[in-house]
C-alpha positions, 0 to 999 in steps of 0.5 A: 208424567203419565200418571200426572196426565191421569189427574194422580196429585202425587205425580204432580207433587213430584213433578213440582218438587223436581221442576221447582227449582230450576223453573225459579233460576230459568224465570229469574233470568228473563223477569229479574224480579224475585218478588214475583217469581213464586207467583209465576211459578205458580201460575206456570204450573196450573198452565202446565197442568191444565194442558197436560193433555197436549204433552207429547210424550215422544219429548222430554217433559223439561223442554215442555214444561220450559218452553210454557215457564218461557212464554209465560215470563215473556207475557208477564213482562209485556203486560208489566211494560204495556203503554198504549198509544192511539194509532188513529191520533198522532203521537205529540211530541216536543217537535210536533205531532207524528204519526204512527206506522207499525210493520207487521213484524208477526213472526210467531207463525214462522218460529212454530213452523221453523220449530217443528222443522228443527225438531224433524230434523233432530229426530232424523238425526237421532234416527240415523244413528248406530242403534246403540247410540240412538238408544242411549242418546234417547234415554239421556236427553228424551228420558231424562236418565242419569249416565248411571241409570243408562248403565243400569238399564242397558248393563254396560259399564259407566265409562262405556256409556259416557264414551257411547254419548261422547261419539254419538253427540259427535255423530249427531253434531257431523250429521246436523252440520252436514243439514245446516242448509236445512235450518 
């Protein structure tokens, strides 16, 4: 990820080959078009990287990379389904003419901020945890480690390091519970 925030063509080759993939099962999900999801792929990941610059390397690359391939696929659908109508003139329909009202139902200014409260308090969460389990938690779900990895990195034993997740999502889960009223 950082030699890819330094412009290195390689670091972005693999970070395509690795997110490829998975990126084609996430869109096909929201778009339900197989002949255009190479194409969104695509114009997902020139988005991404021209905005490499505002990844923030505290999370895990996968939640960035998906939240673009999501919003993306959203807008992709929204242009495809656009019918305009005037909302000066009345709408005509078979029992006459009606006029048209739209609520201001804008809540993209209320998600980020719920968003960024979330997010707080998941790192709260994972802050309060014994230093043991903050550290794997953060290698499996902020780094992106495979339980093997973990168990290399830290010299524990394979089954340690899978009951250490184990208690320690439990932990997170009692303490995020306990924070419901917060979100």
């Amino acid at each position: 990820m950082e030699r890819a925030k330094l412009n290195d063509q390689a670091a972005f080759r693999s970070l395509l080959e690795k997110y490829q993939r998975p990126l084609y099962f996430h869109i096909n999900k929201i778009v339900h078009d197989k002949d255009i999801l190479e194409d969104l792929i695509q114009e997902i990941f020139l988005k991404a990287f021209d905005n490499i610059h505002t990844f923030d390397a505290s999370y895990a690359f996968s939640t960035w990379l998906y939240r673009i391939a999501t919003n993306h696929s959203i807008d992709y659908l929204r242009k495809r389904k656009l019918k305009t109508l005037s909302l000066d003139e009345p709408y005509q329909t078979k029992d006459g003419e009606m006029k048209l009202e739209l609520a201001d139902d804008d809540t993209e200014a209320d998600d980020v901020i719920l968003h960024q409260q979330r997010v707080s308090i998941i790192m709260e969460a994972i802050a309060s945890l014994p230093e043991k389990y903050e550290k794997i938690i953060r290698l499996r779900h902020m780094e992106e480690k495979s339980y093997q990895e973990i168990a290399e990195i830290m010299e524990l034993p394979l089954g340690t390091v899978k009951a250490h997740i184990f208690r320690a999502r439990e932990l997170l889960n009692k303490y995020l519970k306990d924070k419901k009223g917060s979100f």
